[in-house]
MARVO-332581 format. One record per residue (C-alpha): x, y, z; residue number from 1. Coordinates in steps of 0.05 Angstrom, whole numbers. Layout:
<site c1="X" c2="Y" c3="Z" num="NUM"/>
...
// end
This chain:
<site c1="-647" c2="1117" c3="692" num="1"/>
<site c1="-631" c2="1120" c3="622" num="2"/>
<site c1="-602" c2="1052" c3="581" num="3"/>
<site c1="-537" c2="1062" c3="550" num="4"/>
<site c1="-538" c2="1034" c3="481" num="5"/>
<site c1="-491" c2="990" c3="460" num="6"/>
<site c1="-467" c2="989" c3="392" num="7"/>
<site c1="-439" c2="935" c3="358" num="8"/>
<site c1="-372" c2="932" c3="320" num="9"/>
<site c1="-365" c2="916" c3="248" num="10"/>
<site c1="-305" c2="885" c3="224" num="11"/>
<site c1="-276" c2="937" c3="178" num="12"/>
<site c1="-291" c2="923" c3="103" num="13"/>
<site c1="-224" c2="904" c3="56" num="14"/>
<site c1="-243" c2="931" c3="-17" num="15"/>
<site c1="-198" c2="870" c3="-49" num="16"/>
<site c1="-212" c2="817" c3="-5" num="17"/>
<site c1="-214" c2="755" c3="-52" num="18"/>
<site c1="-289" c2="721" c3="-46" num="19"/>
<site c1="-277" c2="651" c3="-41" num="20"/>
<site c1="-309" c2="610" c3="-83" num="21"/>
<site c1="-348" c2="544" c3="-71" num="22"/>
<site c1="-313" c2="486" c3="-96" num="23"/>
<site c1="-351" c2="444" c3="-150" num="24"/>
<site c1="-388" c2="384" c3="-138" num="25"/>
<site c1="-328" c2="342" c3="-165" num="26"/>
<site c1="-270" c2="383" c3="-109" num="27"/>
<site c1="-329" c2="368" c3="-55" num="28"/>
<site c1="-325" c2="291" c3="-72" num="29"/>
<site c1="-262" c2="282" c3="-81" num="30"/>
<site c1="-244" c2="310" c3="-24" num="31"/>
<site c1="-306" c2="275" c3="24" num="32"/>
<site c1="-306" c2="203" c3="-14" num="33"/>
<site c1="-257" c2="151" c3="19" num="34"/>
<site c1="-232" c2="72" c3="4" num="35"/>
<site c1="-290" c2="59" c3="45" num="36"/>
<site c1="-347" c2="90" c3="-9" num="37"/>
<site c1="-335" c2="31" c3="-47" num="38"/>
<site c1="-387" c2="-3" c3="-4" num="39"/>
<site c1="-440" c2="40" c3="-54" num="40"/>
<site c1="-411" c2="-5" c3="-119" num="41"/>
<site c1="-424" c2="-74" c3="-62" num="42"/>
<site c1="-496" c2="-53" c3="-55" num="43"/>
<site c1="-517" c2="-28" c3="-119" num="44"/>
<site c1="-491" c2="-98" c3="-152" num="45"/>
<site c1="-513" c2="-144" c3="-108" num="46"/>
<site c1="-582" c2="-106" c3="-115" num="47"/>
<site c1="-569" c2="-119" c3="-199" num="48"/>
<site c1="-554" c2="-187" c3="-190" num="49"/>
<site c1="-615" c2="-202" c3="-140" num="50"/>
<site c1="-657" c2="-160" c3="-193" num="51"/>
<site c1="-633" c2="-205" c3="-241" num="52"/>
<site c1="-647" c2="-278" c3="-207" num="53"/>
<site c1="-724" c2="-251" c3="-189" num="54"/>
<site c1="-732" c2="-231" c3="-267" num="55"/>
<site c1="-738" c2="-158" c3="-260" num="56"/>
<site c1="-690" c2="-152" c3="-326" num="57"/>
<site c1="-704" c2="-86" c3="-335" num="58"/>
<site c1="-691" c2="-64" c3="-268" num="59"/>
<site c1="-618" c2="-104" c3="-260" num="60"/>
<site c1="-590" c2="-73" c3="-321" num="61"/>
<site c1="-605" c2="-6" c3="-298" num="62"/>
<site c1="-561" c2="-25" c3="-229" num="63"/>
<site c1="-514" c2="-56" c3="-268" num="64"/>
<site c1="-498" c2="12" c3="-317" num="65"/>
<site c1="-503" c2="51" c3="-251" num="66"/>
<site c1="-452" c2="7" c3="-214" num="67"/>
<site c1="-406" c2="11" c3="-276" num="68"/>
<site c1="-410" c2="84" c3="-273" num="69"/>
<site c1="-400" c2="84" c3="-186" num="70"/>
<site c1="-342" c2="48" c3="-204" num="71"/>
<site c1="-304" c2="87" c3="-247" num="72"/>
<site c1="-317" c2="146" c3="-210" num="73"/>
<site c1="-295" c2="116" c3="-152" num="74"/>
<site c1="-233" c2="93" c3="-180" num="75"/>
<site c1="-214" c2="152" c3="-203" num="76"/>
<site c1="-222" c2="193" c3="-138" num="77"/>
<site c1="-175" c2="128" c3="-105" num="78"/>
<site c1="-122" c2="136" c3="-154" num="79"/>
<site c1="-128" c2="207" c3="-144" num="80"/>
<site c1="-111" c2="196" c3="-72" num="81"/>
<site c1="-60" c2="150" c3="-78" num="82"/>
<site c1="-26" c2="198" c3="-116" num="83"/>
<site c1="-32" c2="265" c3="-76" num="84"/>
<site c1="-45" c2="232" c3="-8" num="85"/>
<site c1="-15" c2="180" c3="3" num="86"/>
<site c1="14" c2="187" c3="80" num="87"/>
<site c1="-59" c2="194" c3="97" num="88"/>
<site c1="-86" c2="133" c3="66" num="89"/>
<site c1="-32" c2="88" c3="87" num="90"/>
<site c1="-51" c2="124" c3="162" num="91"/>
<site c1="-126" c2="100" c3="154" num="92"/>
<site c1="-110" c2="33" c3="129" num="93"/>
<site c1="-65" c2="18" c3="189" num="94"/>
<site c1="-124" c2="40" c3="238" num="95"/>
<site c1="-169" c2="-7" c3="270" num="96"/>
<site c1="-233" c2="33" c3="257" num="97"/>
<site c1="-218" c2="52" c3="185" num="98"/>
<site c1="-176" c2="-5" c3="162" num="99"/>
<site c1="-224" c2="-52" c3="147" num="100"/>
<site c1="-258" c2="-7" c3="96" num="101"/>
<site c1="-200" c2="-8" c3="46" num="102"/>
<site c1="-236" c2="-83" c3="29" num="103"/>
<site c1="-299" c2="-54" c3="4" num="104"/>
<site c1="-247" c2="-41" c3="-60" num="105"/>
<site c1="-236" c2="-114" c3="-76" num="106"/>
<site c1="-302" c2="-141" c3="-59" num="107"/>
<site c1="-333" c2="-80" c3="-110" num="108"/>
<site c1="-281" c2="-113" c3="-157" num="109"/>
<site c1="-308" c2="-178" c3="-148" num="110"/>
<site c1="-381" c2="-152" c3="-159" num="111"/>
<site c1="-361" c2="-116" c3="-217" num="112"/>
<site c1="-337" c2="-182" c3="-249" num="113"/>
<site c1="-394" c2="-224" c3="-225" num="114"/>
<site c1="-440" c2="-173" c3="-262" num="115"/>
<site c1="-399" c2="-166" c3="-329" num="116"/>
<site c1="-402" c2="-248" c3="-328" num="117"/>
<site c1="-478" c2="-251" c3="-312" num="118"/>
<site c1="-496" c2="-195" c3="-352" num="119"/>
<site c1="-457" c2="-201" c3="-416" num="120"/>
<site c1="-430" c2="-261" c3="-409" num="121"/>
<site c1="-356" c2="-233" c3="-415" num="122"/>
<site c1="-321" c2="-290" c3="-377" num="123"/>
<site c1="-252" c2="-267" c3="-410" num="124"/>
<site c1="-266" c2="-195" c3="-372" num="125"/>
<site c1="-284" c2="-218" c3="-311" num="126"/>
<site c1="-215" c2="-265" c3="-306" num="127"/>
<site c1="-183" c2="-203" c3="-317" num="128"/>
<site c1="-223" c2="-172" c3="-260" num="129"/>
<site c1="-208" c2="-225" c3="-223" num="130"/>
<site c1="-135" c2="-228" c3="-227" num="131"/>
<site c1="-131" c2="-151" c3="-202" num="132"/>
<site c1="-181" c2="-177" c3="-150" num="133"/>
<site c1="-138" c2="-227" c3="-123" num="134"/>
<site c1="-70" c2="-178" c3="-126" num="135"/>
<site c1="-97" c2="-121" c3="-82" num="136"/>
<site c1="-139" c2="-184" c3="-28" num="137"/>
<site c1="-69" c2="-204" c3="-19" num="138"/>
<site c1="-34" c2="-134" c3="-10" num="139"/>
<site c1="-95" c2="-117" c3="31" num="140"/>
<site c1="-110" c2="-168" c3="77" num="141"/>
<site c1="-40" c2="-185" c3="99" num="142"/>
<site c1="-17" c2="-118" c3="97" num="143"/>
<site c1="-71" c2="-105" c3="146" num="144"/>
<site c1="-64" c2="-160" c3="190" num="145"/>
<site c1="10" c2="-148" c3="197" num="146"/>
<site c1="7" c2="-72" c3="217" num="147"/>
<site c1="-51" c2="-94" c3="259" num="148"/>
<site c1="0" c2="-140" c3="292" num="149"/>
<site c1="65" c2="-114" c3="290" num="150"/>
<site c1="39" c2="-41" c3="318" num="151"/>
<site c1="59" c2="-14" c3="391" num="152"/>
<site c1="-12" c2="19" c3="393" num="153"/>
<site c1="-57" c2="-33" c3="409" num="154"/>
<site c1="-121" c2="-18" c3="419" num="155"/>
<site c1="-172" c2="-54" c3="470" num="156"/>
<site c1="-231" c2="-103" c3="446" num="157"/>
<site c1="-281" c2="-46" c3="459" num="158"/>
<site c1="-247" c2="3" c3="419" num="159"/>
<site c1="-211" c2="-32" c3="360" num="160"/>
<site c1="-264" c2="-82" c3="336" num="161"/>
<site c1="-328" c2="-73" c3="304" num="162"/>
<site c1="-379" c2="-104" c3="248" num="163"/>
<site c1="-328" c2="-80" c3="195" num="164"/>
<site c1="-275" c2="-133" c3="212" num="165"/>
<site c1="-326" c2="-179" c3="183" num="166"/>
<site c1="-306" c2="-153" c3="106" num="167"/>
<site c1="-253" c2="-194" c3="111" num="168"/>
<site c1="-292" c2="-252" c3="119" num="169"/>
<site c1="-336" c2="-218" c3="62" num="170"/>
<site c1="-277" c2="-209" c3="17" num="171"/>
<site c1="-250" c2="-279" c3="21" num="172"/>
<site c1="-321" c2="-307" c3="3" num="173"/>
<site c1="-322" c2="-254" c3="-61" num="174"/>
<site c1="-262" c2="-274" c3="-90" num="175"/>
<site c1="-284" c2="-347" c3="-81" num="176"/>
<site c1="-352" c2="-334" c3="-116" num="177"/>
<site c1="-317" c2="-294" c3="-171" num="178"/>
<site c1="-272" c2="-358" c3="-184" num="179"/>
<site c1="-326" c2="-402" c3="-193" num="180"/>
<site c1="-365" c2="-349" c3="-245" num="181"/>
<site c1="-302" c2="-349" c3="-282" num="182"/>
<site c1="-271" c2="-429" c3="-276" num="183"/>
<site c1="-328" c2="-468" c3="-253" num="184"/>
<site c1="-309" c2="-528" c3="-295" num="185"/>
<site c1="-232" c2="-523" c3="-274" num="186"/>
<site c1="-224" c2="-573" c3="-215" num="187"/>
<site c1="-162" c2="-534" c3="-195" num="188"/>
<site c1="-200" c2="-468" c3="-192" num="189"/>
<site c1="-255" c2="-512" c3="-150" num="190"/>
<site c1="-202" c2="-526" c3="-110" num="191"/>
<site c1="-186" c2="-461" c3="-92" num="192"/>
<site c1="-255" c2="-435" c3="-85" num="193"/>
<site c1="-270" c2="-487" c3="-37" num="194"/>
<site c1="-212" c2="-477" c3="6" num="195"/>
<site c1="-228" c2="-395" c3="0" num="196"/>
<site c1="-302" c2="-417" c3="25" num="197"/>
<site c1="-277" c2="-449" c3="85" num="198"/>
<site c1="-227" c2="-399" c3="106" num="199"/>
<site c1="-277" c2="-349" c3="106" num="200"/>
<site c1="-328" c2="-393" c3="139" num="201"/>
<site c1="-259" c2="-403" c3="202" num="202"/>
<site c1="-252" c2="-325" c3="190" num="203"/>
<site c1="-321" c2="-309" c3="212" num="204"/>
<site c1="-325" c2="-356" c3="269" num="205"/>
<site c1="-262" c2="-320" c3="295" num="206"/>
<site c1="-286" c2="-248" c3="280" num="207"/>
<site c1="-356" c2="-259" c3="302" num="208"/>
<site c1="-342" c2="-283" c3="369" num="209"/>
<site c1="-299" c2="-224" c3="389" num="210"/>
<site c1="-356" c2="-180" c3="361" num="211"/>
<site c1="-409" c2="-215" c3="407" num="212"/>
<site c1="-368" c2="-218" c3="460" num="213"/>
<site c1="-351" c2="-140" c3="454" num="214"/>
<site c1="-430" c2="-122" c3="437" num="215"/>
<site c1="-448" c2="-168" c3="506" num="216"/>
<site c1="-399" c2="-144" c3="555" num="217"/>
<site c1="-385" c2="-70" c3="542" num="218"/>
<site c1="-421" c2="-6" c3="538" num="219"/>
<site c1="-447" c2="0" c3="470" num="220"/>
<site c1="-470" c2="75" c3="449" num="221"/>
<site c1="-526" c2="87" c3="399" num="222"/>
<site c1="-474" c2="131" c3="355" num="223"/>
<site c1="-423" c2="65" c3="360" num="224"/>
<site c1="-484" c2="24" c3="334" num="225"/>
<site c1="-474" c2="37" c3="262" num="226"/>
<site c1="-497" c2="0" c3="195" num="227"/>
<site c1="-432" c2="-36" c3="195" num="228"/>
<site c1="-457" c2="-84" c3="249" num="229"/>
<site c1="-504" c2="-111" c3="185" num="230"/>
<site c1="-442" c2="-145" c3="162" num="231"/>
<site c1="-456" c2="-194" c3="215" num="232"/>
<site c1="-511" c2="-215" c3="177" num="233"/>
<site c1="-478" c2="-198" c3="108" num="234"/>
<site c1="-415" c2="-251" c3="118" num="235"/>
<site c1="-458" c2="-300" c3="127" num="236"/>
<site c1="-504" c2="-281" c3="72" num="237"/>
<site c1="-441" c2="-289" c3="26" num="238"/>
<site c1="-424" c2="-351" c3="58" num="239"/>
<site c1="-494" c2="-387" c3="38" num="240"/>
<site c1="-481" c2="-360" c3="-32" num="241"/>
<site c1="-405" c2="-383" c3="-47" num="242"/>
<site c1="-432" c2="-452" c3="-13" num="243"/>
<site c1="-494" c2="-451" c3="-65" num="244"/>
<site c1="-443" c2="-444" c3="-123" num="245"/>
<site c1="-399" c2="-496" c3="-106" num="246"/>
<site c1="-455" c2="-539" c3="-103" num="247"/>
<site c1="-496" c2="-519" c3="-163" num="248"/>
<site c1="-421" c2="-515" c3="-203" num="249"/>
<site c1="-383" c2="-571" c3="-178" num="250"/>
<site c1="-433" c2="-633" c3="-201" num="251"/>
<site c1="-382" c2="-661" c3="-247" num="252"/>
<site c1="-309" c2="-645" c3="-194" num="253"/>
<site c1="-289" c2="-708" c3="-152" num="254"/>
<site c1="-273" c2="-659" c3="-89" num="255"/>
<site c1="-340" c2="-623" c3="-91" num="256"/>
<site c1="-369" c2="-684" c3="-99" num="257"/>
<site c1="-327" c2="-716" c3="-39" num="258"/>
<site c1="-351" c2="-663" c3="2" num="259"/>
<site c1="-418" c2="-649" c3="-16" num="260"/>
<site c1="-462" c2="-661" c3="53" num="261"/>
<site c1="-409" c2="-623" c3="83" num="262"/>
<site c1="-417" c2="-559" c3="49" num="263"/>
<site c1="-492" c2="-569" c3="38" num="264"/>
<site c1="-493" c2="-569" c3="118" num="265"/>
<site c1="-452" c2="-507" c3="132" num="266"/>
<site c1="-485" c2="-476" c3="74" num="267"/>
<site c1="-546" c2="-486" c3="110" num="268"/>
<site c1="-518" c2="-472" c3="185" num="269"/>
<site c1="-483" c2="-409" c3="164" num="270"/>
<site c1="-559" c2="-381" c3="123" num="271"/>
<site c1="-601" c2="-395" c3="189" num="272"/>
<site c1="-549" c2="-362" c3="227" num="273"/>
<site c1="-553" c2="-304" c3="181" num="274"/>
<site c1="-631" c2="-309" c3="187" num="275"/>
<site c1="-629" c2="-307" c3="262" num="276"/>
<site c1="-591" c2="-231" c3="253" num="277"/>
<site c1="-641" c2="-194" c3="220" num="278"/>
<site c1="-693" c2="-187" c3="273" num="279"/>
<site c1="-645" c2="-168" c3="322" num="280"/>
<site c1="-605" c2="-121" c3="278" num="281"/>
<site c1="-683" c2="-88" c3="267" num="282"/>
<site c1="-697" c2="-80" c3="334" num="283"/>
<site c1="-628" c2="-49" c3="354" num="284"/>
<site c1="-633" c2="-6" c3="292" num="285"/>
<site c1="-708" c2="26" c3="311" num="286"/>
<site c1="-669" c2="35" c3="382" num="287"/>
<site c1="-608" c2="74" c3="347" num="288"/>
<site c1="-655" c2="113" c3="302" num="289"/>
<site c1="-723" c2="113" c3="335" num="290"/>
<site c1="-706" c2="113" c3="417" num="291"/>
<site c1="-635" c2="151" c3="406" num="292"/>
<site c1="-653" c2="205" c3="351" num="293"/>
<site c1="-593" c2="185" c3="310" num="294"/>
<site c1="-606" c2="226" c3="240" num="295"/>
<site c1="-626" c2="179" c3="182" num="296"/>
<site c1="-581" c2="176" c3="131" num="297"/>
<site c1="-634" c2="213" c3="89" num="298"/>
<site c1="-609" c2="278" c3="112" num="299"/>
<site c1="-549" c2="312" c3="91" num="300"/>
<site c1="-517" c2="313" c3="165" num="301"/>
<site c1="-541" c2="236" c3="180" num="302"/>
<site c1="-509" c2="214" c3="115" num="303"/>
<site c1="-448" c2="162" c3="120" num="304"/>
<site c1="-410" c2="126" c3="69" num="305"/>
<site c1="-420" c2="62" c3="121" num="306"/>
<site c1="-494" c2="64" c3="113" num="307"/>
<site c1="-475" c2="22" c3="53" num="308"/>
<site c1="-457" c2="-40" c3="85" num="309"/>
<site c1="-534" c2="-36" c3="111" num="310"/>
<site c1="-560" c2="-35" c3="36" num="311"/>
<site c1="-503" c2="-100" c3="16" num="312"/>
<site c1="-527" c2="-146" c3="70" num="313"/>
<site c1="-597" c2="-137" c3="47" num="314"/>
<site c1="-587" c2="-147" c3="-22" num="315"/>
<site c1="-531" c2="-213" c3="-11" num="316"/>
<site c1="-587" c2="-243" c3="32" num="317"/>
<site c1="-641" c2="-235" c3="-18" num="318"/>
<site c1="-590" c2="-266" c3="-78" num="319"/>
<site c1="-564" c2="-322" c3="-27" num="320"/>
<site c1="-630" c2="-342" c3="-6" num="321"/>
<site c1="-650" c2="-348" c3="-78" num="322"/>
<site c1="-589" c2="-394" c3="-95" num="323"/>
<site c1="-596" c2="-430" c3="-32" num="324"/>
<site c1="-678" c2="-458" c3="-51" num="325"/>
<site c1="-640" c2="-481" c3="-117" num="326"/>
<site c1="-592" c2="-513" c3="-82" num="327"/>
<site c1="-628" c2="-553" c3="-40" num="328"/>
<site c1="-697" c2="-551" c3="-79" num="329"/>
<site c1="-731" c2="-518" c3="-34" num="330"/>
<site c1="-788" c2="-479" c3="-73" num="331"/>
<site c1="-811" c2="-446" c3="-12" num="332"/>
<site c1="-748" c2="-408" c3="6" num="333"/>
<site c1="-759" c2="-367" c3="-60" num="334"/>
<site c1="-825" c2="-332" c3="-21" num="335"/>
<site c1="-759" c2="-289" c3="16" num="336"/>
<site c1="-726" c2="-261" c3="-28" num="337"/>
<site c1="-787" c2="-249" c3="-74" num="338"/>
<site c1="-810" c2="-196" c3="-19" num="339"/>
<site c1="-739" c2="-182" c3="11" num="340"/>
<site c1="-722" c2="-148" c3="-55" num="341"/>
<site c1="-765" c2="-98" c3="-47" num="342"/>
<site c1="-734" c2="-77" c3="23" num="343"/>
<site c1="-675" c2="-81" c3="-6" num="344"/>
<site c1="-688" c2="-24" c3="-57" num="345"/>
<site c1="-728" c2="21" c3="-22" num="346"/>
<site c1="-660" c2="29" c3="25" num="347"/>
<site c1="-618" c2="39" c3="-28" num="348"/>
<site c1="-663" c2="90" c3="-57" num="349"/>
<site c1="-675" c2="129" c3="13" num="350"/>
<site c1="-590" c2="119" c3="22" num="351"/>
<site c1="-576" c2="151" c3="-54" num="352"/>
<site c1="-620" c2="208" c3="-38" num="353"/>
<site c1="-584" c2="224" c3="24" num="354"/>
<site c1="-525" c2="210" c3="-17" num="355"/>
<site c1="-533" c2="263" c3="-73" num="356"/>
<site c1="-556" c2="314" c3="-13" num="357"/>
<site c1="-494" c2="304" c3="20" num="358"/>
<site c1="-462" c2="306" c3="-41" num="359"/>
<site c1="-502" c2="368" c3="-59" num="360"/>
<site c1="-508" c2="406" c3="3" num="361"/>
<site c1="-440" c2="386" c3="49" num="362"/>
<site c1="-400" c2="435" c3="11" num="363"/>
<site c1="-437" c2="501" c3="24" num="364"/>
<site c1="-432" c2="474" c3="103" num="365"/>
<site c1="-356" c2="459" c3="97" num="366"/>
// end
């Protein structure tokens, strides 16, 4: 018995059919980059800064020219949609999940003006910075908290909370550090560092135990296990290192004085509990990754803007440690973050190469 053939059908061919183009590299990012990309300015100058404390000169001004340039990129594609979509981004910053991300922007102020301060020594420019800094932190963080409240969508523990919550924590302790770069010798400023310091360190005993508590007692995918959950260990991180400041700064202020075992004990408490993360935030990473085949974010596909707040946490740990064995004269700390450095930059390298493929390669996929 004979086959019948079957031919296929070809959609008939329009002569003036428009070819549509392939937007530019600048169309794709501006339209794939969110508030949340400023995570990328976070990691790239806390990796300057902690570059520049272990002596690699060389090495922390190229971050620090990079970051600039991250920055004003970034900026521009914000403003851009501020201006042309702004239902949307007022959407995302009233969500639980996406909320929190809108922070990244002040705390990638803050690092901006820690690094022109550092680097330059342009104390009048980072006041400025600061000042903007502190404008948007409080827009942000009690805008947030108020939609977050005042909503008639709540959203469970299991679904609304995550490791990102914990950049509020994370921008507190920025604009703290950031005060005491620019007014270290003010007692007033102190003043207002110190009480920043400690409402961060009440923020992240709130946050964190609703984070546990959701990690411990609900199903917890491999896809829901993201790099944000290294903010755990990033808050404190931050923590250690606005505590350091105070105490390396505030020699000559009565109230930093008054207070001094105090700090120099949470300091402490809030760098070991920081310490005790990182194994356990390995092992549950080589689970996601390793056990899980979730895509590295060395690939275009397994690229995410919140692989970011992995790099951050790495780079604030090695810095904080470093300021921490000053602050308490404890040579032997500085063996950490004179290796931790270099783990620290070979993620940031393997996350900017899946960056620029993303960047690259998302388009022609879109």
């Amino acid at each position: 018995m004979r086959r019948k053939l079957k031919i296929k059908a070809h959609p008939p061919v329009i002569m003036n059919q428009t070819v549509k183009k392939e937007p530019n590299i600048w169309a794709r990012a501006a339209y794939y980059f969110s508030p949340s990309d400023f995570a990328m300015v976070m990691a790239t100058g806390i990796l300057a800064i902690a570059a520049l404390l272990e002596g690699y000169l060389w090495l922390a001004r190229a971050f620090f020219i990079i970051d600039v340039l991250l920055f004003v990129a970034l900026l521009l594609f914000m403003v851009q949609n501020w201006l042309f979509h702004w239902p949307a981004f007022i959407k995302e910053f009233k969500s639980y999940e996406k909320g929190p991300g809108v922070f990244t922007f002040v705390i990638a102020l803050c690092m901006i003006g820690n690094e022109v301060i550092l680097f330059n020594d342009w104390v009048w420019l980072g006041k400025i910075i600061l000042t903007i800094a502190i404008i948007f932190w409080l827009v942000i963080i009690y805008g947030f908290f108020f939609f977050i409240t005042t909503t008639p969508h709540k959203k469970s523990l299991k679904d609304g909370i995550n490791g990102s919550w914990l950049l509020t924590v994370v921008s507190i302790q920025a604009i703290a550090v950031l005060i005491i770069y620019c007014w270290g010798n003010s007692e007033v400023a102190m003043f207002m560092a110190t009480c920043l310091f400690f409402t961060g360190c009440v923020f992240y005993l709130y946050l964190m135990s609703l984070i546990v508590y959701r990690i411990s007692f609900f199903e917890l995918h491999a896809r829901d296990l993201g790099a944000a959950y290294w903010i755990n260990m990033g808050a404190t991180a931050i923590m250690t290192l606005a505590g350091s400041l105070l105490l390396l700064n505030g020699r000559s202020i009565h109230l930093i004085t008054a207070l001094r075992p105090f700090i120099k004990g949470l300091t402490l408490l809030f760098w070991s509990a920081g310490t005790w993360w990182v194994p356990l935030l390995i092992m549950l990473g080589i689970w996601r990754h390793g056990v899980r085949k979730v895509k590295l974010p060395v690939t275009a596909r397994g690229y995410s803007p919140t692989y970011w707040a992995f790099v951050f946490p790495l780079g604030m740990y090695t810095a904080s440690t470093y300021r921490l064995s000053e602050t308490l004269d404890l040579a032997f700390l500085k063996v950490i973050p004179r290796y931790f450095i270099f783990f620290a930059l070979i993620t940031w390298t393997a996350l900017m190469m899946g960056f620029v493929r993303h960047l690259l390669l998302k388009g022609k996929s879109a």
